[in-house]
C-alpha positions in Angstrom: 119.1 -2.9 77.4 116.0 -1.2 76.3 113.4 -3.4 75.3 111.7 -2.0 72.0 108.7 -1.3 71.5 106.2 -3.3 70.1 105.4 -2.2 66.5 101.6 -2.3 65.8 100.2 -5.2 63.6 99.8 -4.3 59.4 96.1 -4.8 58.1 96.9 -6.7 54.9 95.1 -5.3 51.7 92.1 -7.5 50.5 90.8 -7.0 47.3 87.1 -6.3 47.1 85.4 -9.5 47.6 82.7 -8.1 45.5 84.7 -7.4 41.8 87.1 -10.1 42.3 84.0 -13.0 42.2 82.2 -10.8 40.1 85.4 -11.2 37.6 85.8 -14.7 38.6 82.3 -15.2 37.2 82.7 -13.9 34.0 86.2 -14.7 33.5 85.9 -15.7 29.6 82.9 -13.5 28.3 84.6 -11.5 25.5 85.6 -14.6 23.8 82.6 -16.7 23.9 80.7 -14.2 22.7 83.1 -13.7 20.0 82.6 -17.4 19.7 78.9 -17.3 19.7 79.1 -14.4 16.8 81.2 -15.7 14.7 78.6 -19.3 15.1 75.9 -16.9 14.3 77.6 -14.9 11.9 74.8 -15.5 9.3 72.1 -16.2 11.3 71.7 -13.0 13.2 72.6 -10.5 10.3 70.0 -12.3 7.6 67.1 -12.4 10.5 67.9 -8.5 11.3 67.6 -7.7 7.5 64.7 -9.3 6.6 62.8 -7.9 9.6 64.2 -4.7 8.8 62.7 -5.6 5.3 59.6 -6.2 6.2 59.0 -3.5 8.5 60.2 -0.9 6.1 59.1 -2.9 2.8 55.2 -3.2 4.2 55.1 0.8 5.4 56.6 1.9 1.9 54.2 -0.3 0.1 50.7 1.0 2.1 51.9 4.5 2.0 52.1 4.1 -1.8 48.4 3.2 -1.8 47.7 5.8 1.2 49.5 8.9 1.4 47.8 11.1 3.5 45.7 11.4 6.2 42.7 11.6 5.2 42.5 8.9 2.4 44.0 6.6 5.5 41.3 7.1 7.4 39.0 6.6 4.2 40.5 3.5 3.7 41.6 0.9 5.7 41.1 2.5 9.2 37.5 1.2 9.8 38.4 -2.3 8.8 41.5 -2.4 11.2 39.0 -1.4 14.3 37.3 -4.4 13.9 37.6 -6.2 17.0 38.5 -9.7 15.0 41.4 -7.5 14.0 42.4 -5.9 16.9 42.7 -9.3 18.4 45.0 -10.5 15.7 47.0 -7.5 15.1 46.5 -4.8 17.7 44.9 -1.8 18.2 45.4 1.1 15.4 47.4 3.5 17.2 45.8 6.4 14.9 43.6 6.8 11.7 46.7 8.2 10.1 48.4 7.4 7.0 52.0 6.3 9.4 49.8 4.2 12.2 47.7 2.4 9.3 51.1 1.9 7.4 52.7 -0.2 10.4 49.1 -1.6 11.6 50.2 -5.4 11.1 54.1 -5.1 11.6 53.5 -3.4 14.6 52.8 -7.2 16.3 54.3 -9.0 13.7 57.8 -8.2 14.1 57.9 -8.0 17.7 56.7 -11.7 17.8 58.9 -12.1 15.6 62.2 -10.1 17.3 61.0 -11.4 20.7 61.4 -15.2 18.8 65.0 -14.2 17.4 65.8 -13.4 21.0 65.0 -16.3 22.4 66.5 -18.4 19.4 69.8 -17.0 20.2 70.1 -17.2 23.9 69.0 -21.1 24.0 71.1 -21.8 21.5 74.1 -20.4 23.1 73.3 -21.8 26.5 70.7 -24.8 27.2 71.9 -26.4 23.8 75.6 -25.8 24.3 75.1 -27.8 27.6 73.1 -30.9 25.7 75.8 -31.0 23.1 78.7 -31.4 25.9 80.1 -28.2 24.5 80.0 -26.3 27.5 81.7 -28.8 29.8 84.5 -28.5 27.4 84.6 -24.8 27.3 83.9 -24.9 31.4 87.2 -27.0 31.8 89.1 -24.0 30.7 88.9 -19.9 32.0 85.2 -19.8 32.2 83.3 -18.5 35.0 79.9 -20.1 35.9 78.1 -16.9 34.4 79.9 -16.4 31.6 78.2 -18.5 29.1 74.6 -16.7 29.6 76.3 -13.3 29.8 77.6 -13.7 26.4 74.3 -15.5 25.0 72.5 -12.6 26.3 74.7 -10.2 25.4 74.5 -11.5 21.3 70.1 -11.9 21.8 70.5 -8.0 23.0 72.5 -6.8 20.5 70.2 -8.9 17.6 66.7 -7.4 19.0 69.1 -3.8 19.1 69.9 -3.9 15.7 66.3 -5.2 14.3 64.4 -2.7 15.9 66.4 0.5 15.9 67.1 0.0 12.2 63.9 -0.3 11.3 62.4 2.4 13.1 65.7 4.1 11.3 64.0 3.3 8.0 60.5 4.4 8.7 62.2 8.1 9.2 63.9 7.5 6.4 60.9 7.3 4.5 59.6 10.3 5.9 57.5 9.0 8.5 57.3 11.1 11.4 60.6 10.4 13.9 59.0 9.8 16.7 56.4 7.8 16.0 59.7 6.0 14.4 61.6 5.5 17.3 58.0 4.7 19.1 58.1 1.4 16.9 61.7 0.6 17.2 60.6 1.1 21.8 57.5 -1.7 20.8 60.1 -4.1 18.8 62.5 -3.3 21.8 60.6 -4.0 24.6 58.9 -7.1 23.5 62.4 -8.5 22.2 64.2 -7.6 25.1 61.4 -9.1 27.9 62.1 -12.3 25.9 65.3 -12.1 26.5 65.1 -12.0 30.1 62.6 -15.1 30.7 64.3 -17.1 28.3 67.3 -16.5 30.7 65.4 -18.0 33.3 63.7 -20.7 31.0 67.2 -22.2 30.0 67.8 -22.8 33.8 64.5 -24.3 34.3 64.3 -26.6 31.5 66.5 -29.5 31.4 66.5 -29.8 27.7 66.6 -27.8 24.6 63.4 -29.2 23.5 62.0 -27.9 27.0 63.6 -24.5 26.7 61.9 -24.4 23.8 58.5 -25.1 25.0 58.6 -23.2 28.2 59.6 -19.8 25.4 57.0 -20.5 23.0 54.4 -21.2 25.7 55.6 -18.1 27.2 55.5 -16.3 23.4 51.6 -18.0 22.8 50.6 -17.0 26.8 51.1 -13.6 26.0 50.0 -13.2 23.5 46.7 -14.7 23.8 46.5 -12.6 27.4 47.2 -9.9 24.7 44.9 -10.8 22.2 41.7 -10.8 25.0 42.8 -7.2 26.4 42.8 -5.6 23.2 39.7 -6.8 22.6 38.0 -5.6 25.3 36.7 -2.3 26.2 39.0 0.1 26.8 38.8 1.1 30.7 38.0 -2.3 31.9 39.8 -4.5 34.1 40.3 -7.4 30.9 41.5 -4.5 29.1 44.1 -3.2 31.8 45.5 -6.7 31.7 47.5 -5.8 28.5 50.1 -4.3 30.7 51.3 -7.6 31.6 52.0 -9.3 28.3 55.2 -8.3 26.5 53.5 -8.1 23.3 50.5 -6.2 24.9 53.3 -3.3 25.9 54.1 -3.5 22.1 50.8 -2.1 20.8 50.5 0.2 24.1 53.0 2.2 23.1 51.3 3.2 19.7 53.4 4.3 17.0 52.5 7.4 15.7 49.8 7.9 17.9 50.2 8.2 21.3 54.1 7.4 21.3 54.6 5.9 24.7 58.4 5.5 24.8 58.6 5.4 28.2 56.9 1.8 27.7 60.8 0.6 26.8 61.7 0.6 30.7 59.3 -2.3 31.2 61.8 -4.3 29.0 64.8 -3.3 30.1 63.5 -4.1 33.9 62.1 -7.6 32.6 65.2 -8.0 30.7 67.5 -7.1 34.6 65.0 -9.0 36.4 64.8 -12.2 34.1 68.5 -12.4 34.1 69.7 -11.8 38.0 66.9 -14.6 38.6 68.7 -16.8 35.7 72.2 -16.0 36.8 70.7 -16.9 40.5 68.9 -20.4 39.4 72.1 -21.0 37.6 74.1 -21.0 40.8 71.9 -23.6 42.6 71.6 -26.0 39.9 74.6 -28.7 38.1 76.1 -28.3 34.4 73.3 -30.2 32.1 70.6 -30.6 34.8 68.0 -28.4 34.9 65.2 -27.4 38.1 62.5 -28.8 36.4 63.6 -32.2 35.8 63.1 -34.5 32.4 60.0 -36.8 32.6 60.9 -40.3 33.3 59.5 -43.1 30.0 57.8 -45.6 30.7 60.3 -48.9 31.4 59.2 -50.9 28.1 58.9 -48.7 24.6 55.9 -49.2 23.0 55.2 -50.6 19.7 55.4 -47.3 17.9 58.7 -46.9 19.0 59.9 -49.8 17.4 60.8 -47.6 14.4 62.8 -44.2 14.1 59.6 -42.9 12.3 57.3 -43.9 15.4 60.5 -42.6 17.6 60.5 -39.0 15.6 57.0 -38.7 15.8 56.8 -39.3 19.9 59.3 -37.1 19.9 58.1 -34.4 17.7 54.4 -35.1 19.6 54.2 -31.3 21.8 54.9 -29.8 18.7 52.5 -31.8 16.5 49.7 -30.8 19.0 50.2 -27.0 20.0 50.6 -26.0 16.4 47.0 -27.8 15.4 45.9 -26.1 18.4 47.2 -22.7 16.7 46.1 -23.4 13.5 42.6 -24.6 14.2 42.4 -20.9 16.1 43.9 -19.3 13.3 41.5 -20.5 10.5 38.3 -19.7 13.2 39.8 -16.4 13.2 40.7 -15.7 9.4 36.9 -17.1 8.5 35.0 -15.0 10.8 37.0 -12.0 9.8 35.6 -12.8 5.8 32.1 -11.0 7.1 34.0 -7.9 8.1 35.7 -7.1 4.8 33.3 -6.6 2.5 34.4 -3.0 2.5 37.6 -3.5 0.7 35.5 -4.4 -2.4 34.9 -0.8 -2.8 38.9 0.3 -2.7 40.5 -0.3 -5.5 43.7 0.6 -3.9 44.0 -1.9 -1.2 42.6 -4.2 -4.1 45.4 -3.4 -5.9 47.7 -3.9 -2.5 45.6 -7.1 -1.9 46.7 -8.8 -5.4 50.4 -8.0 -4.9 50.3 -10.2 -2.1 47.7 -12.8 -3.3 47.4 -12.8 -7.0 45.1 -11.6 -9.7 42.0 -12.9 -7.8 38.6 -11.1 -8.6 36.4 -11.7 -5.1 37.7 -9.5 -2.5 37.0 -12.6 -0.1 39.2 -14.9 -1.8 42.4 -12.1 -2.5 42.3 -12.1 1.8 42.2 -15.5 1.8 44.9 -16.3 -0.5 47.2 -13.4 1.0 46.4 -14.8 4.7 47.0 -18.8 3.7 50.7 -17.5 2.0 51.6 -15.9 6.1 50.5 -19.5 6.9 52.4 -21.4 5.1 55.8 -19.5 5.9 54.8 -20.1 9.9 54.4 -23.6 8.1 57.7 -24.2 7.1 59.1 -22.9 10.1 57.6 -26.0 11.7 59.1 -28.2 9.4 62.6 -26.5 9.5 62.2 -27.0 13.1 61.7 -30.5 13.1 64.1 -31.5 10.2 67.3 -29.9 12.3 66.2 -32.0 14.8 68.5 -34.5 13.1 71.4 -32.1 13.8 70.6 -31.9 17.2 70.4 -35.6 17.7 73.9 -36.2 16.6 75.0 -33.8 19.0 73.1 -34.8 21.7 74.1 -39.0 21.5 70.9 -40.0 20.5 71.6 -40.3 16.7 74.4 -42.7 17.8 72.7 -44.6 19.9 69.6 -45.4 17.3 72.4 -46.0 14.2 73.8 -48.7 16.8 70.5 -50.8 16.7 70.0 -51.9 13.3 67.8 -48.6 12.4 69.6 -47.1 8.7 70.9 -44.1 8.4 68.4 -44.0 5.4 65.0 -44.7 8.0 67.2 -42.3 10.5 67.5 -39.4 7.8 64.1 -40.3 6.3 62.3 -40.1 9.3 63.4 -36.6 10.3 62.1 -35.7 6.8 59.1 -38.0 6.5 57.7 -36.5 9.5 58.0 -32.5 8.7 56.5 -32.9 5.4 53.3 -34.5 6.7 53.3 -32.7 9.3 53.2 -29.5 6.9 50.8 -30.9 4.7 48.4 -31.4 7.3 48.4 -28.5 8.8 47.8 -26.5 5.6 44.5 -29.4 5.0 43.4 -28.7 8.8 43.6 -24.9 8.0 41.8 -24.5 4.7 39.1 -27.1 6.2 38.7 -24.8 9.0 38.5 -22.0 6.7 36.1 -23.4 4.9 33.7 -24.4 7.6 33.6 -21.1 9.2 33.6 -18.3 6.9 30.2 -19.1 4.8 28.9 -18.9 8.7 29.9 -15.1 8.0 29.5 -14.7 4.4 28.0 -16.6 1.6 30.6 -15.1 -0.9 33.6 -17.0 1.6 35.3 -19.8 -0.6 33.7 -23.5 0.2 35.2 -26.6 2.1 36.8 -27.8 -1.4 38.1 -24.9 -2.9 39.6 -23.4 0.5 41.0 -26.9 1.5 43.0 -26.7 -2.2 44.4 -23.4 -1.8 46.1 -24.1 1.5 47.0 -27.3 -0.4 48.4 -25.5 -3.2 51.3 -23.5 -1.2 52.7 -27.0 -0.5 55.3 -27.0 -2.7 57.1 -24.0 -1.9 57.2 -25.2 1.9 58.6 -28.4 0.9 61.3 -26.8 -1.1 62.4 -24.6 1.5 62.1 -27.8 4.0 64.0 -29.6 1.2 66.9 -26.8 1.7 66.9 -27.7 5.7 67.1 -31.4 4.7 70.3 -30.6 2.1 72.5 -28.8 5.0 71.2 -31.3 7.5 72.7 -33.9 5.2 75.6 -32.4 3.9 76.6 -29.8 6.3 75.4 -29.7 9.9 77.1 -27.1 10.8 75.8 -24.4 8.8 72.5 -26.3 8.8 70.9 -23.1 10.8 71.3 -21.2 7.7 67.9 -22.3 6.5 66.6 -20.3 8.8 67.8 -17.4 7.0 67.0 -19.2 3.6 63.0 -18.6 5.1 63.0 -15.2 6.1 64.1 -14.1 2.8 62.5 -16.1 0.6 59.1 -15.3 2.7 60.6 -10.8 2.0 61.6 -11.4 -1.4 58.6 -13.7 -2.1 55.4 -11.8 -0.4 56.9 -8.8 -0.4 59.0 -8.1 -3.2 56.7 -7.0 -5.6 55.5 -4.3 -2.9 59.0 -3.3 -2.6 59.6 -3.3 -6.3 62.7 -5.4 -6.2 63.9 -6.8 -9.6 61.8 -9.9 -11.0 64.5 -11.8 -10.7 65.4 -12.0 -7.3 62.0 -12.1 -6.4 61.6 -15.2 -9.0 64.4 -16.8 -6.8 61.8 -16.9 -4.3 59.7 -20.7 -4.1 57.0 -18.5 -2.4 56.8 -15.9 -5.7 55.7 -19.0 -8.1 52.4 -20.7 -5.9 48.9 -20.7 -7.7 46.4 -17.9 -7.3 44.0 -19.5 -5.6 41.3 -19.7 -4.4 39.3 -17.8 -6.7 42.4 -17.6 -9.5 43.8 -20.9 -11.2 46.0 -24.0 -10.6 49.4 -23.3 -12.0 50.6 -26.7 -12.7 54.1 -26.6 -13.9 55.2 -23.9 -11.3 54.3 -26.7 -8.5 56.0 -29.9 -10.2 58.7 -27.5 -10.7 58.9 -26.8 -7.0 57.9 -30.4 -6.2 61.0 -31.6 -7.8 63.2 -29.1 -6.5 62.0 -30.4 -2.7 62.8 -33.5 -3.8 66.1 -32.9 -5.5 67.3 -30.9 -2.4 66.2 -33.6 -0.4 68.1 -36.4 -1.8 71.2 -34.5 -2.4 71.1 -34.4 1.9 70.1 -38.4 1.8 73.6 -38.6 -0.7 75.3 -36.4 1.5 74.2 -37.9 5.1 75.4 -41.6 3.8 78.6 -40.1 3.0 79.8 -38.1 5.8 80.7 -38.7 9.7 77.9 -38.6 12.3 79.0 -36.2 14.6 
């Protein structure tokens, strides 16, 4: 019998390692970002219109006043090249009338793009975690990457949409094209950078509170690194240092001037780098812990925190001191720029542009005054919005349940959360019209005083308490969509400062609490328009108190 012979061994077929973990990892992705869309489903699309808005809004309304060329550089070009300027606002990218008509939204909407960014990818991640959502979500089909992918994926598509439709609708208005898509590369790169070390921030922080200030104090670095290039000479090493802020690549690419689009591939590499080195720190690190871990308290509370006001406030303290940091800087800077604009006394039209943002105010001095302290207060009331979701975000993170168990109120809980911001607001405004006051009669005798300074800051109060009053009403009554005042901000701060510049119809723009402060300083007190809003704040803010005794902590 003939032995048979032996057949040779099969290699069995193995599936690319690679693809299969790769899908393994981001098993899920389609539907929580789905999820985190249809969460963000008002959010996003308000925040992309009104800095669409105010991008296209601010360029139509200066090239209204500045048409051409040559009354451009007549006008407004040798203020902007101030170097107080420059350090606020960036370099003008050209004396032309489409540089000088995106001068200040050049830096302001990528701050402001880069912010939405980060907004959305630590809400959608580090937040999710606090709130025991993602646990939940992880105990079904959801690979370990999946949850930043999508966050990411929703922040990229946000800063996408913001910048390419505004540069969209500068063309639109005839601005040269590429200068057009120039801004939309300086709104994309900034935006998208953010994007990338928030990914990495998220995995370093531990909470959503330290997210937060790790992507701020990454947003303030930068641009304060930004602000010191720009102001120095160019061909210097401090100047040369620009090139590693986000915001410094903004104004490098200059916008109808020298149109670096090539200045968008710094971005997009932050953007890969900061989110290999997140999905790589996420990897080495447990669900809810972070690499930077929480600070331990001290083992007995002290007396202040016998209360859930002393408790807010500790809590709200890093906030409470890096914006009186920022608005102490702010007001040096403002003041000392009040010697540098005596100019515009001479142009009737940017008068004219002037009193459409600050009112029918005679001095020149006081008109830039009044038009920078109504900016202010809208960064204002982000602070308080800030803080008053805070009460939001303590239900879903336990604390809020532990606090009502002691025998804390829900009336001091909810009170606190809105003492606190409204204080806080109010104080800030005093510290920056005091500041105001104090430093620019250094650089002009014709600068408001102490007093009259100190009650214009004062006298935008009201309309930052109403929209803090709307923050305190979904708090209350509806958690859930308690984000929307967000949105409620941005376009009451379009519609408000803007409106009139846009010509939009007097009624919407009446809808704005930011169309009916006083004209001050320099103009007069309009006393019903703030008891009017005074009552509103306080008629939005006890509907919430109603509303929060009434419903189910979460």
């Amino acid at each position: 019998m003939t032995a048979a012979a032996p057949t040779a061994p099969t290699t069995p077929t193995v599936p690319p390692a690679t693809s299969t973990a790769l899908a393994t990892r981001l098993a899920g992705v389609t539907q929580l970002f789905r999820l985190a869309w249809r969460r963000d489903r008002i959010l996003v699309p308000a925040s992309v219109v009104g800095l669409v808005a105010l991008s296209v809004g601010s360029a139509r309304a200066t090239l209204a006043l500045y048409p051409d060329d040559e009354s451009a550089a007549a006008g407004l070009a040798g203020i902007f090249t101030n170097p107080s300027v420059v350090a606020m606002y960036g370099p003008l990218a050209s004396p032309t009338a489409d540089a000088l008509a995106v001068f200040k939204t050049v830096m302001m909407g990528a701050f402001l793009t880069a912010v939405l960014g980060l907004v959305v990818v630590r809400r959608h991640t580090r937040t999710e975690e606090d709130e025991g959502r993602l646990e939940l979500l992880g105990s079904g089909v959801v690979g370990r990457w999946s949850p930043l992918a999508a966050a990411v994926g929703l922040a990229c598509l946000a800063v996408v949409a913001a910048s390419v439709l505004s540069g969209a609708g500068l063309a639109a208005l005839g601005m040269d094209a590429a200068g057009s898509a120039a801004f939309a590369v300086a709104w994309l790169a900034a935006g998208l950078a953010t994007v990338g070390v928030t990914a990495v921030a998220v995995q370093l922080a531990s909470t959503t509170r330290g997210a937060a200030g790790l992507g701020f104090g990454f947003l303030a670095a930068v641009y304060a690194l930004r602000a010191l290039a720009d102001s120095a000479d160019e061909g210097t090493l401090g100047h040369a240092l620009g090139w590693l802020s986000p915001l410094g690549w903004a104004g490098r690419v200059e916008a109808y001037g020298a149109n670096r689009q090539w200045v968008l591939l710094l971005g997009v590499g932050t953007l890969v780098l900061g989110v290999a080195v997140g999905l790589a720190v996420l990897e080495r690190r447990d669900l809810g812990a972070g690499i930077i871990p929480a600070r331990s308290g001290p083992s007995r509370a002290g007396r202040t925190l016998s209360s859930p006001l002393g408790l807010v406030t500790r809590l709200a303290r890093g906030t409470i001191i890096g914006w009186t940091v920022g608005i102490t800087l702010g007001g040096v800077v403002i003041g000392s720029l009040l010697g540098a604009i005596a100019g515009l006394a001479d142009d009737a039209a940017i008068q004219d542009f002037l009193r459409l943002l600050g009112g029918d105010v005679p001095r020149v001095e006081d008109l830039f005054v009044a038009t920078e302290l109504r900016f202010v207060a809208v960064g204002v009331a982000a602070v308080g919005i800030a803080l008053v979701l805070r009460l939001v975000g303590s239900e879903r993170s336990g604390l809020g349940e532990v606090v009502l168990t002691t025998p804390a109120s829900r009336t001091s809980w909810y009170a606190a959360h809105v003492v606190v911001p409204l204080a806080l607001s109010a104080a800030l405004l005093a510290l920056f019209g005091l500041v105001i006051g104090l430093v620019g009669p250094l650089a002009t005798p014709l600068a408001p005083t102490v007093g009259a300074s100190v009650a214009a800051a004062l006298s935008t109060l009201p309309a930052v308490w109403v929209v803090v009053g709307v923050a305190a009403a979904l708090a209350g009554a509806a958690p859930r969509f308690a984000p929307v005042a967000w949105a409620v901000l941005l376009v009451s701060f379009v519609v408000g400062e803007l409106g009139d510049t846009m010509n939009l119809p007097g009624w919407l723009v009446d809808a704005s609490p930011f169309a009916h402060l006083s004209q001050l300083p320099g103009g007069s007190f309009e006393a019903t328009g703030a008891v009017a809003l005074s009552l509103l704040a306080a008629a939005l803010i006890g509907f919430g108190w109603v509303a929060y005794q009434r419903r189910d902590v979460v």
